[in-house]
FIPAPA-649644 format. One record per residue (C-alpha): residue number from 1; x, y, z. Coordinates in pm, 1 decimal. Layout:
residues N
NUM_X_Y_Z
...
This chain:
residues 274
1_15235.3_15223.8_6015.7
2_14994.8_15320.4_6325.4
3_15018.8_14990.3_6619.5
4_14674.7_14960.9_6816.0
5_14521.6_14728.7_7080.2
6_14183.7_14619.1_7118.5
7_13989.2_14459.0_7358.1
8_13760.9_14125.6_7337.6
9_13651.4_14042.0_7720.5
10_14002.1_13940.3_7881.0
11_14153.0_13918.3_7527.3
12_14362.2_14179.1_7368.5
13_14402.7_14189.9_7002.8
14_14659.6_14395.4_6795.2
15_14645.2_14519.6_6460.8
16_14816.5_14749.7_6246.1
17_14702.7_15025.1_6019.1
18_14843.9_15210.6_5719.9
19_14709.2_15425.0_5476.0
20_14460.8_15722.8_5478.7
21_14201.1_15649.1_5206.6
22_13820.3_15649.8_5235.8
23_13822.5_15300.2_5156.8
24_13841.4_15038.3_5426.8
25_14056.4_14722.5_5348.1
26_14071.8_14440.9_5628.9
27_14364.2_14235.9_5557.8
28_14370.1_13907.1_5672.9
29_14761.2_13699.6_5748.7
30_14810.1_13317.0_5656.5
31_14953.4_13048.7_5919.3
32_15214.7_13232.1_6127.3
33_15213.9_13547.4_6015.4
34_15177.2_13887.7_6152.5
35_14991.0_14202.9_6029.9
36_15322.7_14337.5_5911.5
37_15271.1_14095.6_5606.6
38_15047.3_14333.2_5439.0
39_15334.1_14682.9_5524.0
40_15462.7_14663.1_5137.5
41_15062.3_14773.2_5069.2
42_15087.2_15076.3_5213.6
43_15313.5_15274.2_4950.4
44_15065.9_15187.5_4671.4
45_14702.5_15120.2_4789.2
46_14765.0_15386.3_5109.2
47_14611.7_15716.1_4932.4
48_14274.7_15513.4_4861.8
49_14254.1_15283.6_5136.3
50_14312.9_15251.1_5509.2
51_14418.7_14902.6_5534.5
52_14346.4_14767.9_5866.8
53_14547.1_14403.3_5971.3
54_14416.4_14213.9_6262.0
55_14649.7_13949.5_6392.8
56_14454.5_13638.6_6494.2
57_14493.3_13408.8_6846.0
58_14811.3_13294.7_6891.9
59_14992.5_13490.3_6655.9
60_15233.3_13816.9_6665.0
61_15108.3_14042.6_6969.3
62_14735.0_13919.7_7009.2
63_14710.7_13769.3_7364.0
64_14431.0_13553.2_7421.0
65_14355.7_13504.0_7766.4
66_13995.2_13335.9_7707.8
67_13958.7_13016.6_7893.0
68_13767.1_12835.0_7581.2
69_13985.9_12716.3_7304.7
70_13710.2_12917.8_7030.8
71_13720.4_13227.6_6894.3
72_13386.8_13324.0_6727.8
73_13339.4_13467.1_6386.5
74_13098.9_13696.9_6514.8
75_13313.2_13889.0_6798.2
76_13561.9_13916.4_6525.6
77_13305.4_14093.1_6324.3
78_13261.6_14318.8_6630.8
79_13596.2_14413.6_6635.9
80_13648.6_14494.7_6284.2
81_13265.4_14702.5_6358.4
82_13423.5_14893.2_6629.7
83_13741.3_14950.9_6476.0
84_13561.3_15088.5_6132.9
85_13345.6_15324.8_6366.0
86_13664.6_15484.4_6521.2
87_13771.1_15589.4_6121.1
88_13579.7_15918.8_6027.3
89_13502.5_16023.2_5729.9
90_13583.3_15651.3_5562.7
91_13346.7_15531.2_5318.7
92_13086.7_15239.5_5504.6
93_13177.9_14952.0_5259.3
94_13504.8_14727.2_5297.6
95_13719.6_14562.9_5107.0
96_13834.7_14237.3_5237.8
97_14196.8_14100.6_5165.3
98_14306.0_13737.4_5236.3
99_14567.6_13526.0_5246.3
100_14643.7_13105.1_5256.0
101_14424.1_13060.3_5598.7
102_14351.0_13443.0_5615.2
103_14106.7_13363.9_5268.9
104_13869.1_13156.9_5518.1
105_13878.4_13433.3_5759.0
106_13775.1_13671.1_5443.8
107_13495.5_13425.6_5316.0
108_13342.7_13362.3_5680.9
109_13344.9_13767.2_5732.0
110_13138.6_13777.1_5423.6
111_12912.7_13514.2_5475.0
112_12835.6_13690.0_5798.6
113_12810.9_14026.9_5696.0
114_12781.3_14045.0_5267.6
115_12584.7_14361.3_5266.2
116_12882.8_14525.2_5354.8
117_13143.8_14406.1_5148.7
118_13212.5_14575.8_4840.0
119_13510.2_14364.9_4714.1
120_13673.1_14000.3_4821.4
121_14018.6_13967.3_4663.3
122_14152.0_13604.3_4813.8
123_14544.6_13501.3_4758.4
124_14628.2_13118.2_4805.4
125_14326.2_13094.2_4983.6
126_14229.8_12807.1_5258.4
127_13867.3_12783.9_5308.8
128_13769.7_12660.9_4989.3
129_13899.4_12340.2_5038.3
130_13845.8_12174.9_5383.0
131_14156.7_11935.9_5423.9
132_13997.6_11598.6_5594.1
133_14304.4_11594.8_5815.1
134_14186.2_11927.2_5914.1
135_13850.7_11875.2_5974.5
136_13935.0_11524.5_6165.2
137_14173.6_11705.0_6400.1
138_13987.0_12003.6_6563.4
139_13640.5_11842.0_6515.9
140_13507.2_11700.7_6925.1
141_13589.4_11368.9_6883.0
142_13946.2_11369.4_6763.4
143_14067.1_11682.6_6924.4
144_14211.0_11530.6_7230.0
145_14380.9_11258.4_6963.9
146_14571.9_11590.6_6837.3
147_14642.8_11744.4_7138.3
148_14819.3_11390.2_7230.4
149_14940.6_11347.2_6854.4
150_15157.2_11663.5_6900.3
151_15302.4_11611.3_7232.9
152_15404.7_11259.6_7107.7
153_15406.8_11281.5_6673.7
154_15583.2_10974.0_6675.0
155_15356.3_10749.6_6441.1
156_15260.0_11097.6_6243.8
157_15657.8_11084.1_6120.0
158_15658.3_10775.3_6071.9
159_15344.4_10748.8_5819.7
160_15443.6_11126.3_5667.6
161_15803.4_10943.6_5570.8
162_15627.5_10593.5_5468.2
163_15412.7_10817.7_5232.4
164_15726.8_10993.8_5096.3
165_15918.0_10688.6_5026.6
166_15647.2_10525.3_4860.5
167_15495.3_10886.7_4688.6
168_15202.2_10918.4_4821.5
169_15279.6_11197.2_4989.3
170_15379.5_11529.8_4780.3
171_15800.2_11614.0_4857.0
172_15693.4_11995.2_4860.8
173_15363.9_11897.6_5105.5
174_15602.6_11629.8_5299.2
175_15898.5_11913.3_5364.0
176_15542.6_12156.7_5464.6
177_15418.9_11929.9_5689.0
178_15767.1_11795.4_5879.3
179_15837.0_12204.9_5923.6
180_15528.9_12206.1_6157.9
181_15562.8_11889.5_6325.5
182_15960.8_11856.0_6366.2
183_15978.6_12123.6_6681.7
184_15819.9_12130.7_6987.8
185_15745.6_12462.3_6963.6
186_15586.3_12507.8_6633.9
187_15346.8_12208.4_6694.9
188_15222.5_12362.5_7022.3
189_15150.7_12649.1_6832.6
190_14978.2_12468.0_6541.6
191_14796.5_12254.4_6796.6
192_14632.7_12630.0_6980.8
193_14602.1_12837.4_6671.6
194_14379.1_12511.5_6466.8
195_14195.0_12439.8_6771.0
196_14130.8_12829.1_6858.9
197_14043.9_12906.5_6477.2
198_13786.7_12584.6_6461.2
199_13478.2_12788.8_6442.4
200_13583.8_12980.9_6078.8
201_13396.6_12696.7_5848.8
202_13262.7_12931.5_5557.3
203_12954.0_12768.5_5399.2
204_13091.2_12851.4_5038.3
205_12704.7_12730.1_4901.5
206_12560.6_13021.2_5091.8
207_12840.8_13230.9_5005.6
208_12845.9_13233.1_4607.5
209_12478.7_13341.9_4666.1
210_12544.4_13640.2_4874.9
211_12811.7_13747.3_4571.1
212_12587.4_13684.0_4314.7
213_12275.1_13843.6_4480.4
214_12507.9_14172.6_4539.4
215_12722.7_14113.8_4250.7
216_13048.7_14134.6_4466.1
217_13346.9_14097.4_4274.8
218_13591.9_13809.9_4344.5
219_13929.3_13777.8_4241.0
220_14119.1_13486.6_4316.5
221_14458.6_13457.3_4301.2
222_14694.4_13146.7_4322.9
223_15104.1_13050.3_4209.0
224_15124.7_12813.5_3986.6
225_15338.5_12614.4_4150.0
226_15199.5_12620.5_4496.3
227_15188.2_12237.1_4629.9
228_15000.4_12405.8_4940.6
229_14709.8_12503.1_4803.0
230_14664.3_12460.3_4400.6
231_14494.9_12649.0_4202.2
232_14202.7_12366.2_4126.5
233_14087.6_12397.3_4427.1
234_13938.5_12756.3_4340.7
235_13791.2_12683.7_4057.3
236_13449.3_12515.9_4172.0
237_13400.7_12787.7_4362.1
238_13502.9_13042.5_4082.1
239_13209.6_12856.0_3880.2
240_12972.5_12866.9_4160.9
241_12986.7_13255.3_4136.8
242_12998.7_13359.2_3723.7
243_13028.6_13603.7_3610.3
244_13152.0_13773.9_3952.9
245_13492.5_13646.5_3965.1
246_13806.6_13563.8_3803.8
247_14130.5_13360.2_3882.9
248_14466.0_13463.6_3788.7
249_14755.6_13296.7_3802.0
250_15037.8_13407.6_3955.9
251_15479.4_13246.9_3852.3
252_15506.6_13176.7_4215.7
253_15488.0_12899.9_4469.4
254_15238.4_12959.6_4844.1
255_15420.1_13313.2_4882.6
256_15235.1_13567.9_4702.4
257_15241.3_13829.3_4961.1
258_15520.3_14012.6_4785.6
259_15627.4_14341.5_4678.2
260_15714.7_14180.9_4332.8
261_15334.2_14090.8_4341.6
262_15215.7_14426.0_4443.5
263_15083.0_14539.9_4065.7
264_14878.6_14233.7_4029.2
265_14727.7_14255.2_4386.8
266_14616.2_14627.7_4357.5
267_14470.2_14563.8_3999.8
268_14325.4_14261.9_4186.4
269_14139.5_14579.8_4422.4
270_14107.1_14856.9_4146.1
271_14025.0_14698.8_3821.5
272_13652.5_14577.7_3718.7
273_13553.1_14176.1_3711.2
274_13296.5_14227.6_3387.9
């Protein structure tokens, strides 16, 4: 594994690298995670592919120093441009990899930038489901409401255990949600890394079009017993773009970034859609 820095104006970004294929896989982490998520990759998928892991604002060594709480799809674009120029001899398409709320990073690179994508392989993905809580909290209006909300999560717990007791809330979703909210710590850190990563908002309409116009292949996969993000909500999506992906299902909960997982996930790179 190769450690590198980058810069974005005062902003320094760090990513990892492994591999020495011709093929150029961005691989992008889930909710607090690093870019050592993707290491077990390297052993199987390194001869083909140079996998290349960005770490996002507000997680492992990336320092963002930027005085706006926004960091643009498009200058992450430049850095992954920049960062494929500096690879001779590597092949010009990419191959993007991405996981829980690194799949709406993946989508939103694609949207911006389809012609060069030659694959999209998307595990547990966020982005094709917008959660209304989500969208409520970092939108204008209500993002001051959050910033408050997590300082002083007082009424959150207390309507998060009503909706337990009374099962309305998911147990699996309710134990999820009190990890994040139950620290002072942690819900800083949500609070900066949903507010920073606001502007990723794939428009999946526009995106099944780009896949089907270049006939990208797709391959979504999900655990069957993730409570996080189920499989359904793929499956629109998976529609929207026939016959240019597929969904598998994997005998796991939200973790699928495993080494037990690693056949599935490089036949999810390798093997053909139709």
């Amino acid at each position: 594994m190769a450690e590198h820095f980058i810069a974005l104006r005062s902003s320094s970004f760090h990513y990892s690298s492994w591999g020495v294929g011709s093929r150029i896989l961005f691989a992008f982490h889930g909710y607090g995670e690093t870019a050592a998520s993707f290491a077990f990759l390297a052993e199987t998928l390194g001869r083909d592919f140079t996998i290349i892991a960005i770490e996002m604002p507000f997680h492992g060594e990336t320092v963002w120093r930027e005085e706006a709480l926004f960091f643009d799809a498009h200058d992450l674009m430049a850095l992954m441009t920049e960062i494929a120029a500096g690879l001779p001899g590597r092949e010009k398409g990419w191959w993007l990899l991405g996981y829980s709320m690194g799949g709406r990073v993946a989508l939103q690179m694609l949207e911006l930038d389809f012609r060069r994508i030659e694959r999209l392989v998307l595990l547990a993905p966020d982005g094709l489901f917008v959660s209304p809580w989500y969208r409520f909290a970092v939108s204008a209006f209500a993002n001051g409401f959050f910033r408050w909300t997590m300082k002083k999560p007082g009424w959150l717990f207390l309507l998060m255990r009503t909706g337990n007791r009374l099962r309305i809330v998911n147990p699996s979703l309710f134990k999820f949600a009190v990890h994040y909210i139950d620290d002072d710590v942690v819900r800083q850190a949500l609070y900066l890394r949903w507010t920073v990563m606001r502007g990723f908002r794939p428009r999946l309409e526009r995106i099944a079009g780009h896949i089907r116009e270049r006939q990208i292949p797709v391959v979504l996969l999900y655990g069957s017993y993730d409570r996080v993000i189920p499989a359904q909500r793929g499956e629109p999506f998976l529609r929207s773009i026939t016959p240019y992906g597929r969904l598998e299902l994997l005998p796991a909960g939200h973790a699928l970034l495993q080494p037990k997982f690693m056949e599935v996930i490089a036949n999810a790179l390798y093997l053909p859609i139709i």
